[in-house]
N, C-alpha and C positions, 0 to 999 in steps of 0.2 A: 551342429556339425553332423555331416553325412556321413552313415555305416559306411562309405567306400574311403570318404577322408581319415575318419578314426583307423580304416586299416592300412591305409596309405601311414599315417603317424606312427603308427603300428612298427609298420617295417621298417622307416626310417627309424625308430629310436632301436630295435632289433640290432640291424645295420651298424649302427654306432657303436653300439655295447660289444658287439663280436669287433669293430676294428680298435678300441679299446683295447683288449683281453689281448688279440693277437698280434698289434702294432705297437711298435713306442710311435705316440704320436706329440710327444711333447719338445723335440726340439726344435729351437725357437732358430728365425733369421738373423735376428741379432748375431748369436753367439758367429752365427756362419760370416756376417758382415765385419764382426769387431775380430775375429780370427785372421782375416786378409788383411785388415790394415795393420794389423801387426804382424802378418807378415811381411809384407809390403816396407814396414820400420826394419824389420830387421835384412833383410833385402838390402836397404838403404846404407844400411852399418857397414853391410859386407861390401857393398861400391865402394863409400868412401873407405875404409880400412883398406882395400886393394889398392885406389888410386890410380884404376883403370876403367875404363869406358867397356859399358857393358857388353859393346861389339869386340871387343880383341880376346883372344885366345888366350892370351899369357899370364892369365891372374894363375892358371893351374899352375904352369910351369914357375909361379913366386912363392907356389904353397913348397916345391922342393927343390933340393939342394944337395948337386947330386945323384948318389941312389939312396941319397936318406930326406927325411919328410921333415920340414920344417916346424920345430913344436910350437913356436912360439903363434903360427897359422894355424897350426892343430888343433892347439887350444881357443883360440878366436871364435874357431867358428864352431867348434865344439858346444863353448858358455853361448856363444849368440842363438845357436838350434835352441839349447837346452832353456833360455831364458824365452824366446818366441815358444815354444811349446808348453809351459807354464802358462805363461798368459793367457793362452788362446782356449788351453785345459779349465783356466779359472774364470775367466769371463762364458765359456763355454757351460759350464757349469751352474753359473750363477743365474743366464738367461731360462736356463732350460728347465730351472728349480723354480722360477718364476711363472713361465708360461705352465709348468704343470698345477700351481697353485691358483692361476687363473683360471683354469680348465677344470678345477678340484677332481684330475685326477690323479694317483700315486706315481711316483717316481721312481720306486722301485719294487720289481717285482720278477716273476719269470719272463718276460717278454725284456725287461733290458736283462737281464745276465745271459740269455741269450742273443741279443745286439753285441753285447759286450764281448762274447766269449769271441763271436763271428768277427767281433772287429781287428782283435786286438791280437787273433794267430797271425793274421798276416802281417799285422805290424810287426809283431816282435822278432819273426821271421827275418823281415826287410831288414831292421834294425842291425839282428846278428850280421846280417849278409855283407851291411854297409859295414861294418864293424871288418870282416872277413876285405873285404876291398883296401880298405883304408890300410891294414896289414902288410895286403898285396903293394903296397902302394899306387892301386889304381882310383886315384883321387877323380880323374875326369869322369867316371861312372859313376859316381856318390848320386848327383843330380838326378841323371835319371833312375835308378833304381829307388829313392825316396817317392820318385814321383808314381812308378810303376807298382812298387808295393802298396802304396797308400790308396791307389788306385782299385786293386784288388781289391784290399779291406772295405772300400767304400761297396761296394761290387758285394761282396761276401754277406754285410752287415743289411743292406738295403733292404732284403725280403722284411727284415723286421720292423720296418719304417717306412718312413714316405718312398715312393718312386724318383723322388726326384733324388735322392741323394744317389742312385743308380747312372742316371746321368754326368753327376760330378763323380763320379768316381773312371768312368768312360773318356770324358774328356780329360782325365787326369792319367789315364794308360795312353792315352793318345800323345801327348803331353812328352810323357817320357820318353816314351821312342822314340819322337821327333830330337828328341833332346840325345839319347844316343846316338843319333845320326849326328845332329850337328855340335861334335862336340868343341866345347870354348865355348858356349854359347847357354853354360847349366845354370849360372845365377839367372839369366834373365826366365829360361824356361822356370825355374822354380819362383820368381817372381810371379810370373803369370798363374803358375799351378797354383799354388799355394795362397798367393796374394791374391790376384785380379778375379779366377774362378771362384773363388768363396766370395767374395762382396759379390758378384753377380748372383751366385746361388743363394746366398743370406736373402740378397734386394727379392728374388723372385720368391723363397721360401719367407717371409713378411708378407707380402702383399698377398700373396694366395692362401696363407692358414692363418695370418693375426690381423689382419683389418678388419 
């Protein structure tokens, strides 16, 4: 091997070891692919449970009753969020635990508690907000404001990871507005956010860092 290749090796293993140290570079497509279909499942709950066609407006107007909010829809969609976010938490988890042990490097350290910390204000944020909505009784704005916060968060979190999750986080604020605009129309946008754009961002995050 040639002094110019050894310093070429050189820089590349350099190169690695600082995006290393300063990137979480361990989460897997998986997690991002088996994320959408479960949301996409529970997407599905929430169609049939309405027993309305994803194009009509009045699934909102069957969550109330009234000026008061239907609990028994409250609660529906309430355990169905909270059961898709488990899942997608735990299979998210599991992938990501894997591919760092593939990669033998750690899984936790200051690079995620900073992912973490950047992720999860604007969640919780979102969270209260939708929380404050739902109060209001402005149920047609839940959709997109999940979509738009999550959006951020992804947005917030990215510097400390792939570039690509920059991108899903973009077309996920994109996502939402549209979806404030066209309101009656939030399960399907949240199907496509949460469902359809993660199996595409899982398929593309796979084939460009675990092949």
């Amino acid at each position: 091997m040639s002094n110019e290749q050894e310093h070429l090796k050189a820089i590349t293993d350099i190169r690695s070891m600082m995006e290393r140290s300063s990137r979480f570079i361990s989460l897997s497509g998986l997690s991002g692919i088996f994320a959408g279909i479960i949301a996409l499942v529970g997407a599905a709950a929430a169609y049939i449970y309405l027993n309305l066609g994803l194009f009509s407006s009045g699934y909102y107007e069957r969550g109330i009753i009234g000026n008061s909010l239907n609990f028994d829809y409250l609660m529906f969609f309430f355990c169905n969020g909270i059961i898709v976010l488990f899942l997608a938490l735990l299979f998210g988890t599991i992938f990501t635990v894997r591919n760092a042990k593939k990669k033998n490097i750690p899984i936790w350290d200051n690079t995620t508690k900073l992912l973490l910390i950047n992720l999860f204000i604007p969640l919780a944020t979102g969270g209260i907000f939708v929380l404050i909505l739902v109060y209001h009784q402005l149920i047609y704005l839940v959709a997109p404001a999940t979509l738009i916060f999550y959006g951020m968060a992804l947005l917030n979190a990215s510097k400390y990871t792939f570039k690509d999750v920059r991108y899903l986080g973009i077309f996920e604020i994109i996502l939402g507005l549209l979806s404030s605009i066209y309101i009656g129309y939030g399960l399907l946008f949240w199907a496509m956010g949460f469902g359809l754009l993660h199996i595409i961002y899982g398929t593309v995050m796979y084939y460009k860092y675990e092949r």
